[in-house]
Phi, psi and omega in degrees: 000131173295149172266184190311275167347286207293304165336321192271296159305321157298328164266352134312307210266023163086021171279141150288160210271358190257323194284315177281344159275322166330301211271342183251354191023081188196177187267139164345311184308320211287345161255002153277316178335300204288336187295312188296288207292354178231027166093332180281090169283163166073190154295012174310134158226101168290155172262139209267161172259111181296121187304157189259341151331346153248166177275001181250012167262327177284328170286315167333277184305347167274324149348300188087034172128137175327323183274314165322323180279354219247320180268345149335286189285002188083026214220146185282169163333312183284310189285353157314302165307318167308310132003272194300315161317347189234339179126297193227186170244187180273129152005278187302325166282332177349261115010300201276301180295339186259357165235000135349285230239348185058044167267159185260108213320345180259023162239322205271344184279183160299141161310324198292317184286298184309249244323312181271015125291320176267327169318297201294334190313000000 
């Protein structure tokens, strides 16, 4: 089950309402319900602001969203939310992502690798 929150974000970021009940395994109603109950009527999709504390919340928000950034890289949604959820990207979207968005490939990576880059530097 998804929380309210992720819901809520995955429907910012340009999820359909059937793809985020799949992924919460519950029904389309039951996510449009928790949207309505959380002011988002109609078709509105607001896009929520990603925290910038990561380099994959600055890359989301420079996108212009999850669902955008997620057809940048070729990748469904969820693995963007994954993404974000963990902290970093893979090496390569990385890369891909620092140089887009002009973010710094050491922000966008695992800590644990910029750490051992930068000792090697």
């Amino acid at each position: 089950m998804l929380t309210r929150e992720q819901i809520i974000h995955q429907r910012g970021g340009g999820d359909k309402l059937q793809a985020i009940a799949d992924r919460a395994g519950v029904s389309r109603q039951r996510i449009h319900q928790i949207l309505k109950d959380e002011g988002m009527t109609g078709g509105e999709k607001p896009r929520p602001s990603y925290s910038e504390n990561t380099g994959v919340g600055q890359a989301i928000n420079a996108a212009g969203g999850v669902a955008k950034l997620a057809e940048r890289f070729g990748v469904t949604s969820q693995s963007i939310h994954k993404f974000y959820q963990q902290g970093f990207l893979p090496l390569a979207r990385a890369k891909q992502a620092a140089e887009w968005y002009d973010i710094p490939v050491t922000r966008l990576v695992n800590p644990e690798i910029a750490e051992l880059v930068a000792r090697n530097a």
